[in-house]
N, C-alpha and C positions, 0 to 999 in steps of 0.2 A: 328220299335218299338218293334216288337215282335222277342222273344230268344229264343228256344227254348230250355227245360232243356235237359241235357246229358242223361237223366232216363226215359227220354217219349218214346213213340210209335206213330204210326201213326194213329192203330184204338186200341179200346180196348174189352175184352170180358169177359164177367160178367155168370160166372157162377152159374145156378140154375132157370136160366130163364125159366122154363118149354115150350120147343118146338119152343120157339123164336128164331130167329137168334141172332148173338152174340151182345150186347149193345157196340154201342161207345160212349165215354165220353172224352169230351173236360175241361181241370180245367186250367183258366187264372189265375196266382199265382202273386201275389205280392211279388218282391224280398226282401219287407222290413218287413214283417210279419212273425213272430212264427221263428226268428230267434234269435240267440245271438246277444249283441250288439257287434259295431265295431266302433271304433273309425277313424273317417277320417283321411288319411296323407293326405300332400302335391304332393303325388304321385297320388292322387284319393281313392277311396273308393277301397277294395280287392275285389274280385268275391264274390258276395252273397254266404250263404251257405242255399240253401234250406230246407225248414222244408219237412220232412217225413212223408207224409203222410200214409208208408207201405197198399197201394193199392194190394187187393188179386187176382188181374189182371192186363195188362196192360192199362195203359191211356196217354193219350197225355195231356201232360201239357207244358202250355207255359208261361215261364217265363215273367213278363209286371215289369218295371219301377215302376211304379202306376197305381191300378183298373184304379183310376180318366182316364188313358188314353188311356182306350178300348172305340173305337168306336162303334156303332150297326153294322157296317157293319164287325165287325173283328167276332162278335157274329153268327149274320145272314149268314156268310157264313162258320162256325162252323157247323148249324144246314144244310147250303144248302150240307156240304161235310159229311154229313149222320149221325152225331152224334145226339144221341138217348137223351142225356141231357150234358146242358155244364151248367159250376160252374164258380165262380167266389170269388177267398178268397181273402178278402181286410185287409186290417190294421183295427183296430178299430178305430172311427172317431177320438177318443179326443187323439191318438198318431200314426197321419198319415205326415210322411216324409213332404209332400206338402200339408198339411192341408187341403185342402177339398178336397183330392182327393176320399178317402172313401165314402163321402156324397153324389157327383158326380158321382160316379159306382150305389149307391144304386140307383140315382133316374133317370138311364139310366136304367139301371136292372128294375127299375118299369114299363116306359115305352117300353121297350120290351115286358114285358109280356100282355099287352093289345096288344103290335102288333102281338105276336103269338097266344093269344086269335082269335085274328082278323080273323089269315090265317087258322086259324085250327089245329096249333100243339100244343097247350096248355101251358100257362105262366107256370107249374109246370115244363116246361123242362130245363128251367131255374132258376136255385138258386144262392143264394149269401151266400156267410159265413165271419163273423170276427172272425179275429184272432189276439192275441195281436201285435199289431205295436212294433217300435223298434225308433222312433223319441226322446224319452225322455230318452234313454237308450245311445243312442249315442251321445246324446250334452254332457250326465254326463261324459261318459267315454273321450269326447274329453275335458272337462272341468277339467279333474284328477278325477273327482270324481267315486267312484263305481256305477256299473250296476245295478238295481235289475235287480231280472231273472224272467221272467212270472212265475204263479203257474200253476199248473195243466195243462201245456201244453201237453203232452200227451194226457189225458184225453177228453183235448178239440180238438187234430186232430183225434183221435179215434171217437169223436162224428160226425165231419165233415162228415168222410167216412161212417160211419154207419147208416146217412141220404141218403149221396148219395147210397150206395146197396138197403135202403129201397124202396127210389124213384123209382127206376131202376125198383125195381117187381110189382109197380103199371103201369109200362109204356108201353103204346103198342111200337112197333117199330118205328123209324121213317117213318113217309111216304114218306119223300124226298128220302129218299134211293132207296125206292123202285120203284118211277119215273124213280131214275139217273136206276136201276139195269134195266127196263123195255125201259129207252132209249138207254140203251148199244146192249139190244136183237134186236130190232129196228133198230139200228146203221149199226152192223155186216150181219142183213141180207140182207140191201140194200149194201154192199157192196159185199155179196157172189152174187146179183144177178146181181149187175154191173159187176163184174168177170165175169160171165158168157156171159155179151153180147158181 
């Protein structure tokens, strides 16, 4: 289910953190959001072209179908592989390719964040953003008719990232990292001392 884009990275690192170690950021992108429309062929649909977010770092994003079909555990093991806060940009609901797929991510997105309430790593490490879909964009153009073009879409992926930097300097580190960092140190020196016997 999951693609990842040509432009991601594996971790990411957020500069201005004050003495923190570097922030990773996970973004689950919907391929049909903040794009031009595209008229379907008979050949399939062309490779999305992803919206730019121009992140002043890098980040791992990973291309999804539809929000609608991230599961908690594609999330939850986001946060267990040390990302600091992971995002999730869906279609706006009233022009989502699979029609509830939007509504579906928001109200898994809700119930995550009571589950990281729960465990201790705080629902703010998860956010959701809409961005304009492209469902009514694409039936026109398969229809003859013209596209409209979203308005102020720059604007609105400028505001995306500009949450996600702000979040970032409210955030303490992950704590899972620093388990996984603390079970590595662990790891390696039962092995220096099995070497040795």
């Amino acid at each position: 289910m999951q693609r990842q884009s040509s432009r991601s990275t594996s971790t990411a690192t957020a500069d201005g953190r004050s003495g923190q170690a570097p922030a990773a950021v996970t973004v689950f992108m919907c391929a049909n959001c903040a794009r031009t429309a595209q008229a379907p062929t008979s050949a399939g649909r062309p490779r999305p072209a992803v919206a730019e977010l121009s992140w002043p770092w890098p980040v791992r994003e990973i291309l999804v179908p539809c929000t609608g079909r991230l599961q908690p555990e594609h999330i939850l093991k986001a946060f267990e592989s040390g990302a600091d806060l992971v995002c999730a940009v869906a279609c706006q609901e009233d022009n989502c390719h699979y029609v509830e797929g939007s509504k579906r991510c928001a109200r898994r997105v809700d119930y995550l964040r009571s589950i990281l309430e729960e465990i201790g790593l705080s629902g703010e490490r998860l956010m959701l953003f809409s961005l304009p879909g492209t469902a009514a964009e694409d039936m026109a153009l398969a229809a003859g008719r013209p596209a409209p073009t979203p308005e102020h879409l720059d604007a609105q992926l400028a505001a995306v990232r500009d949450r996600v930097m702000r979040a970032l300097d409210g955030l303490p580190p992950n704590p899972l990292h620093h388990v996984q960092a603390d079970e590595a140190i662990v790891n390696s020196c039962q092995e220096d001392e099995n070497d040795e016997d």
